[in-house]
ZAMARGU-4260 file (C-alpha; in steps of 0.2 Angstrom, whole numbers, plus 5000, padded with zeros to 4 digits):
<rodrens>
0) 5002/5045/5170 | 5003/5037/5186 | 5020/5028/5182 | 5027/5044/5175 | 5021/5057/5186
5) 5011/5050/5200 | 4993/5055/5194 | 4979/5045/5196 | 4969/5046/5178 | 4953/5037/5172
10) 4954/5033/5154 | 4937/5043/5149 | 4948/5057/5157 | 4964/5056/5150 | 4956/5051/5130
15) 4946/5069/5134 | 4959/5079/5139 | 4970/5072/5123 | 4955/5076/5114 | 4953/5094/5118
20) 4973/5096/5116 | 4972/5090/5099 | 4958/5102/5095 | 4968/5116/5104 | 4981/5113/5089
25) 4974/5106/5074 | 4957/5111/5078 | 4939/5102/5077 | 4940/5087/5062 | 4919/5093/5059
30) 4922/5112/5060 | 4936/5107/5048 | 4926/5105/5035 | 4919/5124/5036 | 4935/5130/5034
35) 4940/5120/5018 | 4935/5133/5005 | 4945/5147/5011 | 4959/5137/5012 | 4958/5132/4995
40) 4958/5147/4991 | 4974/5155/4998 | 4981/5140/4991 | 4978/5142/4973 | 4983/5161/4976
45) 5000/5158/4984 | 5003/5144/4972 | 4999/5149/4953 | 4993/5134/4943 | 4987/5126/4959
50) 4971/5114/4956 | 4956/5113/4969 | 4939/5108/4968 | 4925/5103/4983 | 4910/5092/4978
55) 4894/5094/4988 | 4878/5087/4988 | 4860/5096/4989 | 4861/5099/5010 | 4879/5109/5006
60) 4887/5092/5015 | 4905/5087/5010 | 4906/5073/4995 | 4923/5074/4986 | 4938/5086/4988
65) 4954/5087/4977 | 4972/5096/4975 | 4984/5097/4966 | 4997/5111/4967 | 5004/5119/4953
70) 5024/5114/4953 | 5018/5098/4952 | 5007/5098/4937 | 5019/5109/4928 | 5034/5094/4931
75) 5022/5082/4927 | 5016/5089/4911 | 5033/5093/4906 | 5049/5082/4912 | 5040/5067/4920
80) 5037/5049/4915 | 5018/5048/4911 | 5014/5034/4924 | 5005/5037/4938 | 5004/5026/4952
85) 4984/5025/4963 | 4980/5020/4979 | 4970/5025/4994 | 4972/5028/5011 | 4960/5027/5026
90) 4959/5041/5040 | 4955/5038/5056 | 4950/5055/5063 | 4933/5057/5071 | 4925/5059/5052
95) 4934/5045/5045 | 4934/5044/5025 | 4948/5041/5014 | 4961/5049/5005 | 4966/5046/4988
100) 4981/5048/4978 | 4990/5048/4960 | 5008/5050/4961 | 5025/5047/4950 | 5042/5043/4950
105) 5056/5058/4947 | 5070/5054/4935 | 5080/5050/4951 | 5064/5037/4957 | 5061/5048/4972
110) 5044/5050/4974 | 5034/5065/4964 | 5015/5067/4967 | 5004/5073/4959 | 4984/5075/4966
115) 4975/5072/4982 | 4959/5067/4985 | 4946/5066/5000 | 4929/5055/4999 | 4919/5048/5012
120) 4922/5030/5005 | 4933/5022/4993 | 4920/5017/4977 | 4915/5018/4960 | 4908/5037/4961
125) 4921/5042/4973 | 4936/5036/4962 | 4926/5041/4945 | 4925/5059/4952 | 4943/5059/4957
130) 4951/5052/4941 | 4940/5065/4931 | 4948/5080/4940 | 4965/5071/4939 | 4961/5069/4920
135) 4958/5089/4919 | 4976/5093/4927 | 4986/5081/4913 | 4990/5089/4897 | 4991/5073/4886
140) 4979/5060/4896 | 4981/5049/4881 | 5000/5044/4884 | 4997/5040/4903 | 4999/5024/4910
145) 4991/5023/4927 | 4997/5006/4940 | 4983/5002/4951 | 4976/4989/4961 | 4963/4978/4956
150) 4950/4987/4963 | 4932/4988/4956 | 4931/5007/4959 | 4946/5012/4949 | 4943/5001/4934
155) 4925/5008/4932 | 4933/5026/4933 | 4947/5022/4918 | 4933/5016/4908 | 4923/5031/4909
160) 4936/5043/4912 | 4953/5038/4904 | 4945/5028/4888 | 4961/5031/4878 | 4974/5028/4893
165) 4981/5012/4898 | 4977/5003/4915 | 4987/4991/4920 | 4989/4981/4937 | 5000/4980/4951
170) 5012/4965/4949 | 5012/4963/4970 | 4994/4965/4972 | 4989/4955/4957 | 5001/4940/4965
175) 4993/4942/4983 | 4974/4939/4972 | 4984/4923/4964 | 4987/4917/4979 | 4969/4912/4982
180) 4971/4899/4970 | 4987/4890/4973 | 4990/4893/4994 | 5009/4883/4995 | 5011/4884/4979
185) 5027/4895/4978 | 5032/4888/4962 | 5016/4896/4955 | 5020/4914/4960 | 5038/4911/4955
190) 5031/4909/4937 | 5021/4922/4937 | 5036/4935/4942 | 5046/4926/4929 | 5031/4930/4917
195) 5027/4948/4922 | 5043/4954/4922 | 5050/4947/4906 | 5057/4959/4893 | 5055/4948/4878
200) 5039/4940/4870 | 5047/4923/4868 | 5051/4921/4889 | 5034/4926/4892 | 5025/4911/4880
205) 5040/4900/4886 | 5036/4904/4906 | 5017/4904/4904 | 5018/4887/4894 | 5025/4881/4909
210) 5013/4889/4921 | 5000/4882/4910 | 5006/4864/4915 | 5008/4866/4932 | 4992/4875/4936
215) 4980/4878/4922 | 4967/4886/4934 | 4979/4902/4937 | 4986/4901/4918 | 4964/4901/4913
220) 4965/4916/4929 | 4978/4928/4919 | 4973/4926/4901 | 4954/4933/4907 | 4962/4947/4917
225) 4972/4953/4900 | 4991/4947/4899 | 4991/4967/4894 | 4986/4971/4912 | 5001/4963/4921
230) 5015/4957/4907 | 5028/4971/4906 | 5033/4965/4886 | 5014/4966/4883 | 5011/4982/4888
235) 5000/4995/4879 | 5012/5010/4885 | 5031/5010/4893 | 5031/5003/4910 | 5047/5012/4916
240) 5051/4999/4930 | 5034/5005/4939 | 5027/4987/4940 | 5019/4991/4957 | 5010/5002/4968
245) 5025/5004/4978 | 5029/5023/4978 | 5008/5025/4983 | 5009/5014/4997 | 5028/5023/5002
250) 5017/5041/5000 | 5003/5032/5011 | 5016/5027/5024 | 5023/5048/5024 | 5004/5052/5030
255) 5002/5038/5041 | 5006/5050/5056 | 4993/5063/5052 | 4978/5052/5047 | 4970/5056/5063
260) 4968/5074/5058 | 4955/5084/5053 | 4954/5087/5032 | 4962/5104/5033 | 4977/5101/5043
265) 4979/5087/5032 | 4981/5101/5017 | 4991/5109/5026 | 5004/5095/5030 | 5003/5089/5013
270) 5007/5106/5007 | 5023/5108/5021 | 5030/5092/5014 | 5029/5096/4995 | 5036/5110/4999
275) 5051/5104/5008 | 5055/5089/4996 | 5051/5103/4982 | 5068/5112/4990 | 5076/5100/4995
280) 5078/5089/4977 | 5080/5106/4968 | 5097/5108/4980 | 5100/5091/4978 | 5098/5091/4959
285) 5108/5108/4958 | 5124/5102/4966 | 5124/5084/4956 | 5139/5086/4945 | 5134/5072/4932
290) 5126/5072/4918 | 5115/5060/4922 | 5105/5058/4937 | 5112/5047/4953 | 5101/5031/4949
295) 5103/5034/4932 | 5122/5034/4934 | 5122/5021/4946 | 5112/5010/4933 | 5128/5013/4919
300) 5140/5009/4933 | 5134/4993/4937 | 5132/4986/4920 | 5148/4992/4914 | 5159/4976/4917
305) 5145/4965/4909 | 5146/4976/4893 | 5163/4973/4892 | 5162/4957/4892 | 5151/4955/4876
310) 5155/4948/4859 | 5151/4962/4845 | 5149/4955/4829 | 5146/4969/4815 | 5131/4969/4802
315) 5129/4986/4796 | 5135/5004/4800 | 5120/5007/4814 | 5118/4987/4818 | 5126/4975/4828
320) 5126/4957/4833 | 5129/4957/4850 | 5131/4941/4861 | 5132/4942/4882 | 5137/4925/4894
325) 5118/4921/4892 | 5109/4927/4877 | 5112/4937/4861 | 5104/4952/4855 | 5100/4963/4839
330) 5107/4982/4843 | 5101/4995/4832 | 5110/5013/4838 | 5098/5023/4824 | 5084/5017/4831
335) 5090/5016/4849 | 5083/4998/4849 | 5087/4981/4855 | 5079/4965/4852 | 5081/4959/4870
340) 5069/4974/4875 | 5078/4981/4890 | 5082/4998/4879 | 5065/5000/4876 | 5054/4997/4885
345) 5064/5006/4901 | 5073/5020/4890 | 5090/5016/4900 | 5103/5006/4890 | 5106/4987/4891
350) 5123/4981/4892 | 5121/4976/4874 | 5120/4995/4868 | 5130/4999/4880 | 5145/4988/4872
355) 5140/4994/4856 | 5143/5012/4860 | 5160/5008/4868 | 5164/5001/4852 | 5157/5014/4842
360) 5167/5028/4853 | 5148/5036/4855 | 5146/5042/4875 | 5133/5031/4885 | 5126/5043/4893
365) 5118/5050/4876 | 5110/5031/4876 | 5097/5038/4891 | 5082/5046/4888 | 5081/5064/4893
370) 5069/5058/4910 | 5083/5052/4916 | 5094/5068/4914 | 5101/5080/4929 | 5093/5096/4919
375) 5076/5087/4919 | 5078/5085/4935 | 5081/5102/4941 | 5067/5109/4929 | 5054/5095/4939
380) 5056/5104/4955 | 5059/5121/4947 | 5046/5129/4954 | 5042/5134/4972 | 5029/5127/4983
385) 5024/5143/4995 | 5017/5142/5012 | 4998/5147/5017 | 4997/5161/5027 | 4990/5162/5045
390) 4971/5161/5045 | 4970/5178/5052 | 4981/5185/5034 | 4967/5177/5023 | 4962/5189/5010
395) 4945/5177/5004 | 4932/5184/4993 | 4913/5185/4999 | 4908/5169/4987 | 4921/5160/4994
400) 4918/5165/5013 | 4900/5164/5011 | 4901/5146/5003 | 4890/5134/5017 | 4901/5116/5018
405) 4893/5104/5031 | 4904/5089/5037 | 4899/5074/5026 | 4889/5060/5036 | 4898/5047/5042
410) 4897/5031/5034 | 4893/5015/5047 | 4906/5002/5042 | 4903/4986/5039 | 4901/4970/5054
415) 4899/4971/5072 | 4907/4985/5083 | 4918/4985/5093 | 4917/4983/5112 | 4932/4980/5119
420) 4943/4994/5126 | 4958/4998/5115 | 4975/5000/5125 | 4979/5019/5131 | 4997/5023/5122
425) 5013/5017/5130 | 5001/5005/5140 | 5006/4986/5139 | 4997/4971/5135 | 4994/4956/5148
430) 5001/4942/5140 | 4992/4927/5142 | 5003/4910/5156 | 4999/4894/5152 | 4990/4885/5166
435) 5000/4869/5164 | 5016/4875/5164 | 5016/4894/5170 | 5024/4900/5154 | 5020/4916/5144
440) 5018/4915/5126 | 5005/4899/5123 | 4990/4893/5134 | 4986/4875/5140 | 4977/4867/5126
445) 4995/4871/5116 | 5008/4866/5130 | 5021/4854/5125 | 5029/4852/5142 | 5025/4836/5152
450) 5029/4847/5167 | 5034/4864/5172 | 5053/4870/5174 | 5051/4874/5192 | 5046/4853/5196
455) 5025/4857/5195 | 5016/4840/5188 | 5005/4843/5174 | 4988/4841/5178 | 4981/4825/5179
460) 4969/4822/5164 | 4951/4819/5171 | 4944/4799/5173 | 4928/4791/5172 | 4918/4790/5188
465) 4911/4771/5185 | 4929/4763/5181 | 4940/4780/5187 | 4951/4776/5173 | 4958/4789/5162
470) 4953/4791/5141 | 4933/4791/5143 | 4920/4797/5154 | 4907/4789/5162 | 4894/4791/5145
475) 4906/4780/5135 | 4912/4768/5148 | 4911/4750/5143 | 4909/4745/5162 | 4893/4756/5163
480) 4881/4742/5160 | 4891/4734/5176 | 4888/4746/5188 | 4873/4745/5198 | 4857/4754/5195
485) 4856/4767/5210 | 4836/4768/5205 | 4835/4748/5210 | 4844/4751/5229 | 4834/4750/5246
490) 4824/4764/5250 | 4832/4767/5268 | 4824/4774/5284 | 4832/4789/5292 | 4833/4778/5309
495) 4843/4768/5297 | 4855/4781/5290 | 4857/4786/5306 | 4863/4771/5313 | 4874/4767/5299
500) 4881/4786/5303 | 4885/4780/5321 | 4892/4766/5313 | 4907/4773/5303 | 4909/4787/5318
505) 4912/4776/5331
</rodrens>
């Protein structure tokens, strides 16, 4: 402020008034809480199908909040893959918690989510409570596949919630845990990719053979966890290239700006920007003249010259010997099937099928499953997502109005607090010279310079006061037995001192 506008500004006075302008806009993040219910309601009534739910405890205070609108549910349910990607989110407003959320991938793999969450803390009750009201919203929770971390919460709430569901485990996260085991040890992680991300049973058992001899303790590591938990060949359910968290952690980089909100404005900017990716992929779709969504397209186009390439070898009407620069592969169009597993398991042709429907005169297109389909695509974000009114519009019923929701109590994090003063914004930090040499960017204990540019010596290493030679002090000085023993001098008279004064001064 006072480099921009010339006004001298304490920090307690500017971090108030930025305070009180934030209130002014989004209002109070513990009056917030109050308010919750009714907009809960105006959202289901604007949004048919919409799903909202507060959890409380005995003194009315906040536990657990959920939403999820009724566009999305009615894409999921209907035109999207059944894999849903978890993760949480901290906030940092004044009530902190966290903020969970369970989201999908369109056929164009854009990002498509599905539910929100609120809880004070990310833990077994909180994640249980969310995943049963996520399990309420899915019309066939037995075909889900949900990606998650390896997170104790989460895996305690599939077991209760999603018996019959598959879990599986992010491939990044579950490297980074690996990691713990062999530090430096790139090869190890290289096998491990290799190994998770093969398509056929007999890479895996060749790749984990050799992990197995290079480092037995993370090979013993991934047989506990479950090769079904991170091996895409292994899988209980179609993985559809979702092997990670990814699209999670992209929606948790979308809120990043608006973590420091109170809960209801964070509704309400969640709601804004469904609605706007809701219109804007509907257009999008509407005006795509293929029959196959972009990436889906894109996907054919790339692999067409490699098909080409192939040697077919006929062995009945529907099968075919195919045989690529690499590999060769069993192609069965009646069954849209292919022993190398890419068909599949990711429901997009291989280059294997692919040169077999060339041969066959049959359009590639009709090799794709129907996910990845431009009509899908337009019926996914078919419905609207419509705005909230102004507060002052709410038409709320008395149980709804009269509902009593206290802020829940905020929860004293772990370790000591913090006492140093954090940086105001735009304000920079004093980067620590070097004592030696009077450069920025490493202090004196690190210098490598002998001396500084501008001719300054380096300073001269302290010595030992008995033999004033450098390397030891006077504790370890082998001359120390050498020296005389101050206790074993004269006791001299002050008539003496001062003579020996007028001594030296004259």
């Amino acid at each position: 402020m006072k480099d921009k506008h010339g006004i001298n500004l304490t920090y307690n006075k500017a971090y108030r008034s930025k305070d009180r302008a934030l209130h002014s806009v989004f209002g109070d993040p513990w009056e917030s809480f109050k308010t919750l219910p009714a907009y809960f309601h105006m959202l289901e009534k604007c949004n048919p199908g919409t799903k909202t739910k507060i959890a409380t405890d005995r003194q009315n205070r906040f536990k657990y909040g959920f939403m999820a609108l009724g566009a999305c549910i009615e894409g999921f349910n209907t035109v999207i893959r059944p894999v849903i990607a978890v993760d949480a989110t901290h906030l940092k407003s004044k009530t902190k918690g966290v903020l969970l959320v369970a989201v999908c991938k369109d056929g164009n793999e854009m990002i498509y989510p599905l539910a929100f969450g609120f809880a004070n803390s990310e833990c077994s009750k909180s994640w249980t409570w969310f995943l049963k009201q996520l399990h309420d919203v899915i019309l066939h929770p037995e075909l889900v596949l949900i990606v998650s971390d390896r997170h104790t919460g989460i895996s305690n709430g599939m077991r209760a919630i999603f018996p019959n569901s598959a879990h599986v485990l992010c491939a990044y996260h579950f490297a980074n845990n690996l990691k713990q085991h062999c530090r430096k040890r790139g090869d190890v992680i290289y096998h491990y990719y290799r190994a998770a991300y093969a398509y056929r049973v007999e890479k895996f058992d060749r790749v984990m053979a050799e992990l197995k001899s290079i480092h037995p303790k993370v090979y013993d590591e991934l047989v506990e966890v479950g090769i079904q938990k991170f091996s895409r060949v292994h899988s209980p359910r179609k993985r559809y290239h979702m092997m990670t968290t990814n699209i999670a952690e992209s929606m948790n980089s979308c809120l990043l700006a608006i973590r420091k909100l109170p809960i209801t404005s964070i509704t309400e900017f969640i709601r804004d920007l469904l609605q706007r990716w809701f219109h804007d992929r509907r257009s999008n779709a509407r005006e795509t003249p293929t029959f196959l969504t972009n990436d889906a397209d894109q996907h054919i186009k790339d692999r067409v010259l490699a098909s080409q390439r192939c040697e077919i070898h006929p062995i009945d009407y529907d099968r075919f010997k195919v045989q690529d620069q690499w590999s060769e592969a069993i192609v069965d169009l009646e069954q849209r099937s292919c022993s190398c597993r890419e068909w599949d398991l990711d429901e997009l042709p291989c280059i294997h099928a692919m040169a077999v429907a060339t041969l066959k005169g049959k359009p590639i297109n009709s090799l794709c499953s129907d996910f990845f389909t431009t009509g899908w695509l337009k019926q996914a974000y078919a419905m609207v997502v419509n705005p909230v009114p102004n507060p002052e519009e709410w038409d709320i019923a008395d149980d709804v109005r009269n509902r009593v929701v206290l802020p829940w109590k905020k929860k004293r994090l772990t370790g000591r607090p913090k006492k140093n003063r954090m940086p105001s914004v735009g304000e920079k930090r004093k980067q620590q010279s070097c004592g030696n040499c009077g450069q920025k960017g490493h202090n004196q204990k690190s210098c490598t310079n002998p001396s500084c540019s501008t001719g300054k010596p380096a300073k001269k290493a302290r010595g030992c006061s008995v033999c004033k030679k450098e390397g030891h002090n006077k504790l370890t000085c082998p001359d120390r037995d050498k020296a005389p023993d101050p206790s074993l001098a004269p006791h001299l008279s002050s008539d003496d001192t001062d003579t020996d004064d007028e001594e030296v001064d004259s």
